[in-house]
C-alpha positions in Angstrom: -25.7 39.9 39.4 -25.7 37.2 36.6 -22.8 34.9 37.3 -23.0 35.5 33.0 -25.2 37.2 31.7 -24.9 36.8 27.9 -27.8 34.2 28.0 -30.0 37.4 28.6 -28.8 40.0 27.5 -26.2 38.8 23.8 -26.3 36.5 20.7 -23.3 35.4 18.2 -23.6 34.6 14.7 -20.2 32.9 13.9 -18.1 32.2 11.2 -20.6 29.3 9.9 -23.8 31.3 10.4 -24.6 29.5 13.5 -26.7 31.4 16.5 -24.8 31.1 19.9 -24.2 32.8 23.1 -20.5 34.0 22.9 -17.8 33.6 20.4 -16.1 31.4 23.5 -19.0 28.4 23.0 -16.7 25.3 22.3 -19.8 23.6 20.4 -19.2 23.1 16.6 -22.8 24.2 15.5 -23.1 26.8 18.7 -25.0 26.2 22.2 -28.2 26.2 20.4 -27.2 23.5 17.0 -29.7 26.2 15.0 -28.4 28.0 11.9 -29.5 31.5 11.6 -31.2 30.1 8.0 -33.3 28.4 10.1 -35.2 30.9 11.8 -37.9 33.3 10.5 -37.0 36.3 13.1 -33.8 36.6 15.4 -35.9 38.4 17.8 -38.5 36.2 18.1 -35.7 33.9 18.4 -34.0 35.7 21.4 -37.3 35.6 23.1 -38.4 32.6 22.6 -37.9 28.9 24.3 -34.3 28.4 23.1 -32.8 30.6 25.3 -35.5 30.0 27.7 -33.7 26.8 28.3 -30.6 27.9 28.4 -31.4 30.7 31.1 -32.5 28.3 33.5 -29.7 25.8 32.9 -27.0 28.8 33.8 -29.8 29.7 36.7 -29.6 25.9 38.2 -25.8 25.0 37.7 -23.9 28.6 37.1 -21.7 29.2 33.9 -18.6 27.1 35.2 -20.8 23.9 35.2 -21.9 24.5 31.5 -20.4 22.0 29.4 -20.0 24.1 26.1 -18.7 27.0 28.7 -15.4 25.1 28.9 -13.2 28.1 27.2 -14.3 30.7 29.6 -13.8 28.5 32.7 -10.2 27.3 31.7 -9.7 30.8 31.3 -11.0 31.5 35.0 -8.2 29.4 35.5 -5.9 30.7 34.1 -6.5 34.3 35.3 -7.5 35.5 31.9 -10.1 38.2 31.3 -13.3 36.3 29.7 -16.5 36.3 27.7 -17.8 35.7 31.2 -16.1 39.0 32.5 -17.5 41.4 29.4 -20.9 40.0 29.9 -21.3 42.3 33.3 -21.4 45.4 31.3 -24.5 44.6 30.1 -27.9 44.4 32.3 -29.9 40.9 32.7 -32.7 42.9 34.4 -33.4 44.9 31.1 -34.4 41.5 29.2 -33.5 43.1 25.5 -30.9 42.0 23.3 -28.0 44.4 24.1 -24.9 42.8 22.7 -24.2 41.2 19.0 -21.3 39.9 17.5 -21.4 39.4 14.1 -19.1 37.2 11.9 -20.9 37.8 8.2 -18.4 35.1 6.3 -15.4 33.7 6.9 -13.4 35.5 3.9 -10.1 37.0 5.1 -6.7 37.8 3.6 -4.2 36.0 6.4 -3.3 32.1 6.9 -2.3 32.5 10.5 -0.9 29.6 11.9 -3.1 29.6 14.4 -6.3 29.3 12.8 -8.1 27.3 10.3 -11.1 27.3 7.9 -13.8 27.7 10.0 -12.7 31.2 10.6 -10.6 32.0 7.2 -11.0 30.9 3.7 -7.4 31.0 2.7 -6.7 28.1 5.0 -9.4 25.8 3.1 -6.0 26.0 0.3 -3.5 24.9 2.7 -6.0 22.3 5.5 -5.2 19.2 3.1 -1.4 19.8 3.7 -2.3 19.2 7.9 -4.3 16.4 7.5 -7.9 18.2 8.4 -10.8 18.6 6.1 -11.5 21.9 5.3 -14.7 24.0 6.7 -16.9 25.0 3.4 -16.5 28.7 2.6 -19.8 30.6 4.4 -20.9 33.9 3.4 -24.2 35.9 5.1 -27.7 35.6 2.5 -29.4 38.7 1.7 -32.7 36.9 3.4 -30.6 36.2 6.9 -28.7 40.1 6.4 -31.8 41.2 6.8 -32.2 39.2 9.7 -29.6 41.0 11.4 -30.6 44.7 10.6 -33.9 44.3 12.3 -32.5 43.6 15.8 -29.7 46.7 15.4 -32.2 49.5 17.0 -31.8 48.4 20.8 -28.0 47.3 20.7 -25.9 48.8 22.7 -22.4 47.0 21.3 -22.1 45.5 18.1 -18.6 43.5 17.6 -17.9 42.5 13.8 -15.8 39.7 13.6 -14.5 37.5 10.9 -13.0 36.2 8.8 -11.9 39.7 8.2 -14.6 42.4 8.8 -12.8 44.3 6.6 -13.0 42.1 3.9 -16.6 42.1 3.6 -18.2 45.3 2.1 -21.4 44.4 3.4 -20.2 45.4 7.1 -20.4 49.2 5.3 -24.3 48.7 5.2 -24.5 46.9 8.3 -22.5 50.0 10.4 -24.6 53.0 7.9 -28.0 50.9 8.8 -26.7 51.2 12.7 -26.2 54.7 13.2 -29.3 55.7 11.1 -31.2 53.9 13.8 -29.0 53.8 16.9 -26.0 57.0 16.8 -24.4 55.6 20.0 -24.8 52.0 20.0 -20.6 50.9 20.8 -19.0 49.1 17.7 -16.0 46.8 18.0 -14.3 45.8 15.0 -11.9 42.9 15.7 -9.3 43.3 12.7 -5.6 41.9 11.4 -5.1 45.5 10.1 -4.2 44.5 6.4 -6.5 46.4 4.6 -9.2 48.6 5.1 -10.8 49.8 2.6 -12.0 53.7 2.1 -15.7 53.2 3.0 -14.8 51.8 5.9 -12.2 54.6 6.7 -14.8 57.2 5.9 -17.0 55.9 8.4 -14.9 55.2 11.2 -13.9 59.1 10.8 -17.5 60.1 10.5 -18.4 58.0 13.8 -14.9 57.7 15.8 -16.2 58.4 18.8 -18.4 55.1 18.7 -15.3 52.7 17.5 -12.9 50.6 19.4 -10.9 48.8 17.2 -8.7 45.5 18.1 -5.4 44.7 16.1 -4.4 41.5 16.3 -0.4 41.6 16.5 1.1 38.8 17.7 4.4 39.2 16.6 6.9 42.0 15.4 9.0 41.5 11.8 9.7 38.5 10.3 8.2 36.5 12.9 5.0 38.2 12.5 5.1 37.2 8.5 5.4 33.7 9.5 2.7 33.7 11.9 0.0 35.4 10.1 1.1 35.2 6.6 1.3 38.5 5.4 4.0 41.8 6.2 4.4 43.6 9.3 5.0 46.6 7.8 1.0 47.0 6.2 0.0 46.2 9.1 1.6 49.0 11.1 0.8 51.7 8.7 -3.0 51.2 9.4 -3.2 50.9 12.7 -0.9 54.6 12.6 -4.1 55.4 9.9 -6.9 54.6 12.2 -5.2 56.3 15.2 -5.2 59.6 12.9 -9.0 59.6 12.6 -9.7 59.8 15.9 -11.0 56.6 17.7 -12.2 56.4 20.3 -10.2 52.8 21.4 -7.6 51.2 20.0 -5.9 48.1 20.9 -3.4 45.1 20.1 -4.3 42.2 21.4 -1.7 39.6 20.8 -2.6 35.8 20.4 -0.3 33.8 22.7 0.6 30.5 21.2 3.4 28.0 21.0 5.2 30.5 18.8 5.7 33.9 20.4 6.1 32.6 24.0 9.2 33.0 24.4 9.6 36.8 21.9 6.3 38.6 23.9 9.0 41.0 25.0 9.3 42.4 21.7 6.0 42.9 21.2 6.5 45.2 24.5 9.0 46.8 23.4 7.6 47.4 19.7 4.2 49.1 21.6 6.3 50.8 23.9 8.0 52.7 20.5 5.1 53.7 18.7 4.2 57.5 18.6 0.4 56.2 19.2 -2.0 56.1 22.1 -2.9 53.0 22.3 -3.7 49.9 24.8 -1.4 46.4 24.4 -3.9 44.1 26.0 -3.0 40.3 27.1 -6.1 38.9 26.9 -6.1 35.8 24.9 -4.1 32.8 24.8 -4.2 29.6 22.2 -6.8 26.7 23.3 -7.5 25.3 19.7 -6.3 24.0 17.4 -4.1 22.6 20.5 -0.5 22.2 19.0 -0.5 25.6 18.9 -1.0 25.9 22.3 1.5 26.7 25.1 -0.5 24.9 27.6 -0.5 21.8 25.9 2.7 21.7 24.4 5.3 23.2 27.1 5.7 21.7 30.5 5.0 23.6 33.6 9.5 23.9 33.9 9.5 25.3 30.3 6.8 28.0 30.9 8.1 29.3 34.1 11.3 29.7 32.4 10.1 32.0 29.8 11.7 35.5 30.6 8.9 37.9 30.0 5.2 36.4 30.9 2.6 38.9 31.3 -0.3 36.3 32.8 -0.2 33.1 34.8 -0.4 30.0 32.4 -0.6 26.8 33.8 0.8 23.7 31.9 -1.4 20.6 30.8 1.6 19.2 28.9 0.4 16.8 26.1 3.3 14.8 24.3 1.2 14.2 21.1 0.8 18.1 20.7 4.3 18.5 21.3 5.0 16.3 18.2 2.2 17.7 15.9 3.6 21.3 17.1 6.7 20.3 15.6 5.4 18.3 12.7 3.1 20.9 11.3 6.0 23.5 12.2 7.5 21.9 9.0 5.2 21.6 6.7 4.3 25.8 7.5 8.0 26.4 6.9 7.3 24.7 3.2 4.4 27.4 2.6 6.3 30.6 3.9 9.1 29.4 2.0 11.2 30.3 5.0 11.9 28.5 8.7 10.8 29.2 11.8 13.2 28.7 13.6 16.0 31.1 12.2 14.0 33.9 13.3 14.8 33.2 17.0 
């Protein structure tokens, strides 16, 4: 077995159009620094001397010695599920590409706290306010779409990331295209749940028994329309919507950050409620940017005393992200309009 095995059997096209292993590769440009604009054929690509290299490289020193791996083995660390872990259900032996995820723009509808531009074009309003510059707004070409439909026939999983998936109607022709070709190729749609528009729905109803769908929830109420910048309550209703159609998976996979720590209780107890079937999975924890991150800004003392922790986190207390944490805090409150800190 593949101590990984996404450098033979996946590809990524993030947020910026760059091609990549895993959606965990810390490099800004991707493990490969090739923009999917810049190549004629992504299977040609996939098969060519680019991953080549990188297969032998993960063949000589193993993942956890891969520099741009870093994500994946702090979360081995922190005995966290990883890219590395949902590589083994796919088959180096087979040599075809069997996993994508897709990211065709960065357009979304939430300013979570959490994020940035790279990954959401409402934040390129507010990243001046923080001191960053802002990531240029990226949106998929027709030229580089079709790019991606050719490679769709041997897939076994296709995951659709954003931005918001949602919020791009070209994912409708993308998921009609993949079942024309491939009926039970596994798509995961990674979602904030705010909208989904009736194409989408019809679609999802007409092929549930391919979907999992992941809701990111990372708070319940008020706190979760500070975090992510829009109501709790739209949210809720279409998660209760796509559980109606039939699904096959769904989920809520909560961020953990510097900012629900100490209320992941509630986000128990909230699952726990609903008149759903569905999974609450702690899977994924804040690395960047790192002010938002419990491991950076809480010492070991302050995360042991958190009441309800459902994985092992282990401190690498930073000051400095302690003080931007509480910095940027404030000028977050200014764009809610609201504080923080009288929802505890």
């Amino acid at each position: 077995m593949k101590n990984c095995t996404f450098p033979w059997t996946g590809m990524t096209i993030d947020p910026q159009g760059y091609l990549t292993l895993c959606c965990m590769i810390e490099s800004k440009k991707g493990i490969f620094n090739i923009h999917i604009s810049d190549v004629d054929s992504l299977y040609d690509f996939f098969y060519g001397e680019e991953y080549e290299k990188i297969q032998k490289s993960f063949d000589l020193f193993g993942w956890n010695k891969i520099k741009d791996c870093v994500a994946c083995q702090n979360d081995k660390k922190q005995n966290i599920f990883t890219g590395y872990d949902d590589s083994q259900r796919f088959d180096p032996d087979l040599k075809t590409l069997q996993y994508l995820e897709l990211t065709t723009s960065n357009t979304c509808n939430q300013q979570c706290v959490t994020c940035g531009s790279k990954f959401s074009s409402q934040w390129r309003k507010i990243e001046h306010y923080f001191d960053r510059p802002a990531e240029k707004s990226y949106s998929l070409s027709a030229n580089d779409l079709e790019k991606v439909l050719e490679i769709l026939p041997d897939l076994q999983t296709l995951t659709l990331k954003g931005g918001e998936p949602f919020a791009d109607m070209r994912n409708v022709q993308i998921l009609e295209s993949l079942f024309e070709i491939n009926p039970f190729c596994r798509v995961v749609i990674v979602t904030n749940g705010v909208l989904i528009p009736q194409k989408f729905l019809d679609i999802i109803k007409k092929y549930h028994y391919n979907f999992e769908l992941i809701f990111s929830i990372d708070a319940v109420g008020k706190k979760y329309d500070w975090i992510r910048g829009t109501p709790f309550d739209k949210t809720v209703k279409n998660l209760e919507l796509v559980f109606n159609l039939g699904i096959q998976v769904l989920s809520i996979v909560p961020t953990i950050s510097s900012y629900n720590i100490r209320s992941l209780n509630e986000i128990t107890e909230w699952h726990n409620s609903l008149n759903i079937e569905c999974n609450l999975v702690w899977n994924n924890i804040v690395y960047d940017p790192r002010w938002c991150s419990p491991i950076f800004t809480m010492t070991q003392k302050e995360i042991d005393s958190v009441e309800y922790l459902p994985m092992e986190i282990i401190s690498q207390y930073d000051h400095s992200c302690k003080e931007e944490l509480e910095r940027n805090t404030k000028i977050m409150n200014k764009i809610r309009g609201f504080e923080f800190n009288s929802l505890q």
